[in-house]
C-alpha positions in Angstrom: -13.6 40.2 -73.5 -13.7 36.4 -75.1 -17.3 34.9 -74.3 -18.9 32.1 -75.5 -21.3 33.6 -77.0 -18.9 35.8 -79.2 -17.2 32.3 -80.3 -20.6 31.2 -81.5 -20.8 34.3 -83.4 -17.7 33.9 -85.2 -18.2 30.3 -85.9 -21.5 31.2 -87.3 -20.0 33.4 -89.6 -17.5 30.8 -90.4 -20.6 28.7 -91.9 -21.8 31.1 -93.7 -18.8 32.4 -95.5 -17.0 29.0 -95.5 -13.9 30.3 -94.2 -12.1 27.7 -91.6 -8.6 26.9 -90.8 -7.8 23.9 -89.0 -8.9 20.7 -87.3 -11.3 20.8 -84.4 -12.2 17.6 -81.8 -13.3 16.1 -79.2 -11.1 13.4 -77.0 -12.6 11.9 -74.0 -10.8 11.3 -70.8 -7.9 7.6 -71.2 -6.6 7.5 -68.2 -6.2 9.7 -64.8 -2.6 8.5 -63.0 0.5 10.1 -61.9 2.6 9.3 -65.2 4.3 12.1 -66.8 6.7 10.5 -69.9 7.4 14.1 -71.3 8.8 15.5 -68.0 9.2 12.2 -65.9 10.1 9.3 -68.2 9.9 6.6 -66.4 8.7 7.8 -63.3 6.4 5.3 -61.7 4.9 7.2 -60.1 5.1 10.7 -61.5 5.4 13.7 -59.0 1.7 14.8 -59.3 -1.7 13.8 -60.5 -2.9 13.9 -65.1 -5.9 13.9 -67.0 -4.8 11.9 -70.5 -6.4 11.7 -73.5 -5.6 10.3 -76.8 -3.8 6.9 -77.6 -3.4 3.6 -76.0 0.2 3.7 -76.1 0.3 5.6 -73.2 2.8 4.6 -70.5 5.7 5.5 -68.3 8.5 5.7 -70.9 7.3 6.5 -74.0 10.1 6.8 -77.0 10.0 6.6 -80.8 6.9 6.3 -83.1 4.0 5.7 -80.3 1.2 6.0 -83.5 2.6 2.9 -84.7 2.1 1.0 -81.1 -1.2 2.1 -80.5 -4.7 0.2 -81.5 -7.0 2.8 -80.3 -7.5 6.2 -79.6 -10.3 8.1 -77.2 -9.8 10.8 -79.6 -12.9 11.8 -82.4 -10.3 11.6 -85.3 -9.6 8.2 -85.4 -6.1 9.0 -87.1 -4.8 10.6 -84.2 -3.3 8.3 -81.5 -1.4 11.7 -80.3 -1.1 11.9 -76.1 -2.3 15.2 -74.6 -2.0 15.8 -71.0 -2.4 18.3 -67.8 -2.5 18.6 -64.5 -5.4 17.6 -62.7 -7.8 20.1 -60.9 -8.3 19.8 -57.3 -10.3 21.3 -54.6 -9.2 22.1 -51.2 -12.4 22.8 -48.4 -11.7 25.5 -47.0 -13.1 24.6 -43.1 -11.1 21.1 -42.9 -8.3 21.4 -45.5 -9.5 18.2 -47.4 -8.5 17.7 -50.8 -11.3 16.2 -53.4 -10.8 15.5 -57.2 -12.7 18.1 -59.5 -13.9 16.1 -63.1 -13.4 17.5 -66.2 -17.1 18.1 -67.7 -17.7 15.5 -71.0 -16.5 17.8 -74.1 -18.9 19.4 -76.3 -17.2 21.2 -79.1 -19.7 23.9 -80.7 -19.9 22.0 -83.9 -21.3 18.9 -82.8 -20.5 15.2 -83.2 -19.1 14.6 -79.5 -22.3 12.7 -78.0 -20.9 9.9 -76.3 -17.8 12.1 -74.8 -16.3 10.9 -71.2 -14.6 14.0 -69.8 -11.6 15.1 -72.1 -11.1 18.4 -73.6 -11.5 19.8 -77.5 -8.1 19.9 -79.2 -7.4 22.5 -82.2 -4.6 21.9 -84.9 -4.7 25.3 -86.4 -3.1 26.3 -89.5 -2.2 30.2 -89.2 -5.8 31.7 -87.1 -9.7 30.1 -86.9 -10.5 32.1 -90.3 -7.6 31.9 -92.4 -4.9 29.1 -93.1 -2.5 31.5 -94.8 -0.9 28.2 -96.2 0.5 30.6 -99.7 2.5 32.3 -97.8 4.0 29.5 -95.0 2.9 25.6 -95.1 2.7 24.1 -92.3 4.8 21.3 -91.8 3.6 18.5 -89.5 5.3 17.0 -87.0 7.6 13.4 -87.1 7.4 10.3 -85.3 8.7 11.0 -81.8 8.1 14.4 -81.3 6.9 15.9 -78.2 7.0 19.4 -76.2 5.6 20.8 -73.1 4.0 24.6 -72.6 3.8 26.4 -69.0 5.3 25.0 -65.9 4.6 23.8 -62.2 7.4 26.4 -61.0 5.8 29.2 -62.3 4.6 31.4 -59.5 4.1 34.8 -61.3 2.4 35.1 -65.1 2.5 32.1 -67.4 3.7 31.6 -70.6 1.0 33.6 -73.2 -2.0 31.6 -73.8 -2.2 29.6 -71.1 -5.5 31.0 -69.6 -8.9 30.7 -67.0 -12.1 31.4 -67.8 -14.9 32.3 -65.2 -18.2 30.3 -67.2 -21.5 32.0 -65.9 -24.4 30.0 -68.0 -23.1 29.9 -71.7 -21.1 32.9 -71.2 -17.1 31.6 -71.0 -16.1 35.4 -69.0 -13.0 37.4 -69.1 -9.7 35.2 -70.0 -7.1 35.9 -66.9 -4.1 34.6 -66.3 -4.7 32.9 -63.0 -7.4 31.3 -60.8 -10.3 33.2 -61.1 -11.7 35.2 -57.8 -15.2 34.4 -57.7 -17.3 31.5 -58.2 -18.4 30.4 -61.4 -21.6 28.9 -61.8 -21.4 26.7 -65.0 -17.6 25.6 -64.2 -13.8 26.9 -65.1 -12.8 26.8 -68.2 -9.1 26.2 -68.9 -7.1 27.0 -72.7 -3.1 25.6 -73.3 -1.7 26.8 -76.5 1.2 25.3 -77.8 4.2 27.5 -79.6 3.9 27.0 -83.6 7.8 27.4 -84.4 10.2 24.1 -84.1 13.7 24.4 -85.3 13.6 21.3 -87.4 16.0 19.6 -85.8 15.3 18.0 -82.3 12.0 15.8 -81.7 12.4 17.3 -77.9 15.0 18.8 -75.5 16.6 18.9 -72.2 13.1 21.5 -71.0 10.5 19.9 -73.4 10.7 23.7 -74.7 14.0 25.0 -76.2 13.1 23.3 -79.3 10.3 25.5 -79.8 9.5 29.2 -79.9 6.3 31.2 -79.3 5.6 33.9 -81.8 2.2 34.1 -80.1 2.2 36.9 -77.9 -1.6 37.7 -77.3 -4.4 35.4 -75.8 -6.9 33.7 -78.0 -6.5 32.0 -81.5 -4.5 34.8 -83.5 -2.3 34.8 -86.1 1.0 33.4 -85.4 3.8 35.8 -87.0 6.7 34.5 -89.1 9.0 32.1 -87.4 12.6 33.1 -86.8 15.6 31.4 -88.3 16.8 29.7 -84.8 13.3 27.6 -85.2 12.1 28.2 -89.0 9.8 25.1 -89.5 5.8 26.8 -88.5 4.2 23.4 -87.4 0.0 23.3 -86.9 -0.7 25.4 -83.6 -1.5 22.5 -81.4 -4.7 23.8 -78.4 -6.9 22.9 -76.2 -9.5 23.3 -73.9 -11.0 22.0 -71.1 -14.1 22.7 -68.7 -14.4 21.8 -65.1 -17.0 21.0 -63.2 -16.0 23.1 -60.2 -20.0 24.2 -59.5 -20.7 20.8 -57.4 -18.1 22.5 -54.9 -19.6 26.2 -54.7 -21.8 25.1 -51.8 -18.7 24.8 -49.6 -16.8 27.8 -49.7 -17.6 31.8 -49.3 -15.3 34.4 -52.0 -15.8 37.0 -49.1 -14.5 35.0 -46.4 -12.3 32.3 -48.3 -9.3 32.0 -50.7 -9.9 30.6 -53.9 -9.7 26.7 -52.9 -9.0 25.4 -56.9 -5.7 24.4 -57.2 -3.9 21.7 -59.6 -2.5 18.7 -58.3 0.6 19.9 -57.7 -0.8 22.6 -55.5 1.5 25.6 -56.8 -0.1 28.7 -57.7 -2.4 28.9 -61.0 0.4 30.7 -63.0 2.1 27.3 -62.8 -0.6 26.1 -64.9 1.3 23.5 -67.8 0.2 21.1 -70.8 2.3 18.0 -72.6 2.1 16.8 -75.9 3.1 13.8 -77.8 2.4 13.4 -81.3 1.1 9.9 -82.5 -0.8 10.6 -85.4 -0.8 7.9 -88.1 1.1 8.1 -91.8 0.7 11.5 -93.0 -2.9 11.8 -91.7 -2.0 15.1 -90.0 0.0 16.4 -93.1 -2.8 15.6 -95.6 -5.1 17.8 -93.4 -2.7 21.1 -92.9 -2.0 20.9 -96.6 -6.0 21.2 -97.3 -6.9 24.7 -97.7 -9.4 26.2 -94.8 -10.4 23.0 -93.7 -11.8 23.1 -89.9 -13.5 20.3 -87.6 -14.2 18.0 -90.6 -11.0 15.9 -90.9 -10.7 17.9 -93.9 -11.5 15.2 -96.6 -8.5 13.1 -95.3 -8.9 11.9 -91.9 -11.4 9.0 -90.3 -14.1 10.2 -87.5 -14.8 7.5 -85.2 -17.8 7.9 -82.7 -17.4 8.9 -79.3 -19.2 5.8 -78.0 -16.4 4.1 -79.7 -13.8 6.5 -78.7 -14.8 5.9 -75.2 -13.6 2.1 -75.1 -10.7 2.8 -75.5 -8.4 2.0 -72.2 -5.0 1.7 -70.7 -4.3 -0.3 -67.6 -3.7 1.4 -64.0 0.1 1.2 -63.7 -0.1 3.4 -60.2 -2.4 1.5 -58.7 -3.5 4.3 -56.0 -7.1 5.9 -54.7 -7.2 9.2 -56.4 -11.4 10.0 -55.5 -13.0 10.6 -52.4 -12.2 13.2 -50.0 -8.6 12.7 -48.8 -5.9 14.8 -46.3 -2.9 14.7 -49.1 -2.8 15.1 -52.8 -1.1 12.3 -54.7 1.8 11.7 -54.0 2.2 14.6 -51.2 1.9 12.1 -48.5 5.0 9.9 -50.0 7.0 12.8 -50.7 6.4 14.3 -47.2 7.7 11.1 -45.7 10.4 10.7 -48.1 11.8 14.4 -46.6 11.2 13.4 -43.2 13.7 10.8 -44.3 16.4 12.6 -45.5 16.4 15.2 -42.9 16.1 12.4 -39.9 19.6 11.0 -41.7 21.2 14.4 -42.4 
């Protein structure tokens, strides 16, 4: 069982012994809109509802070096002008069948410095595990100008890809990590985890899935070791996480486990195993490089990378290029009432 308690244990430990391996932040929330440039480019709107963080260069189409277009960043290192995206949470009332949006809770890593935090989620780069870099043995290589890659997907109806994962919070306690939505409710919020694979085959900054350009060695939940990468995707890149906690409690007045089905749901409303993350690196110069080369380095920016407060992190903005009411209690999703229409459509001509 992974609690949150037990991660305070080991990162106590970590402080006493020294022992850290990787980079660990907060980002707060950029923008909420149906834009998807990893899966969608171009798509105005995208199919369903994100939470994005990171960089201003955030937009429909998004090609080449996106660190060199962007002036700020809602991210803690102010270095990393990276995009990191998901799905947004919903819930669904069980009595009327309304949908309502559920915020992500402001982020508040375990080591501090995120005061000021809008939303967001914690991101990990992690070198090999949290108490070991292993860098004698396999450097990690960063990633170029360009790349991106996607874990998990919407059309995933039975058990996702490994470390894509729920938590049921209860107080400070995160609960059992399952693979899909959990069955009760949880009084202090769910708590969501997307690893990304660590092998890339050094060739392709994406392809035709977001995925085939990458392999998962990672085969267990948690932050373990990733074994050796094999020759079809040789280069081990930083094992790019992270975490988010929702503030589903505000909704636990409206439904009953022993009567109702779970009524979380992401905003494209398939089951939780479709769970998925997107990722496009934007960090600037070698930043990223200088701090996976730095021996068991964790949270600090490991000698070589800017902080920025969150206060300052926070002003950081994109304009809304959808244009569409996403709060409030509504009868469709995003999108859903478009696309229904759009069917009608196409059958009505057929």
């Amino acid at each position: 069982m992974k609690t949150f308690t037990s991660a305070l244990a080991i990162l106590a430990a970590f402080l006493v012994d020294n022992s850290y391996a990787g980079l660990r932040f907060p980002c707060s929330t950029l923008t909420t809109q149906r834009l998807d440039p990893a899966a969608q480019p171009g798509a105005l709107p995208s199919a369903h509802l994100h939470m994005i963080v990171g960089g201003n260069a955030f937009n429909a189409t998004m090609l080449g070096d996106v660190g060199e277009r962007a002036t700020c960043t809602t991210c803690q290192m102010a270095d990393d002008f990276s995009n990191y995206w998901v799905a947004h949470m919903y819930f669904k009332d069980p009595k009327n069948g309304t949908y309502h949006i559920v915020k992500p809770k402001p982020v508040q890593p375990l080591l501090g410095g995120s005061n000021g935090a809008q939303g967001g989620l914690t991101v990990y780069y992690t070198q090999f595990d949290l108490s070991k870099d292993n860098l004698a043995k396999q450097p990690i290589k960063a990633f170029p100008p360009g790349f991106r890659m996607t874990v998990g997907s919407p059309t995933v109806t039975n058990k996702p890809h490994a470390g894509l994962s729920y938590q049921c919070m209860a107080g400070q306690n995160r609960g059992t990590i399952v693979s899909d939505w959990p069955k009760g409710k949880c009084t202090n919020g769910i708590f969501t985890t997307h690893h990304f694979a660590p092998c890339w085959d050094g060739k392709n900054l994406d392809s035709p899935d977001h995925q085939s350009h990458m392999y998962n060695t990672v085969t267990s939940e948690g932050f373990t070791n990733a074994p050796t990468c094999p020759a079809s995707h040789p280069v081990r890149v930083p094992q790019v996480t992270f975490e988010i906690e929702w503030d589903t409690p505000v909704f636990n007045s409206l439904w009953d486990p022993a009567k109702d089905k779970n009524p979380f749901m992401w905003s494209f409303e398939g089951t939780g195993a479709g769970t998925h993350a997107d990722y496009m690196f934007g960090w600037k110069g070698d930043a990223l490089q200088k701090a996976m080369d730095k021996s068991e380095c964790f949270y600090d920016g490991c000698g070589a990378i800017k902080k920025q407060a969150m206060s300052v992190a926070g002003q950081c903005t994109v304009k809304n290029f959808v244009n569409e009411k996403i709060d409030g209690w509504s009868k469709y999703l995003p999108g859903a009432e478009a696309a229904m229409k759009a069917k009608v459509k196409r059958e009505f001509k057929a």
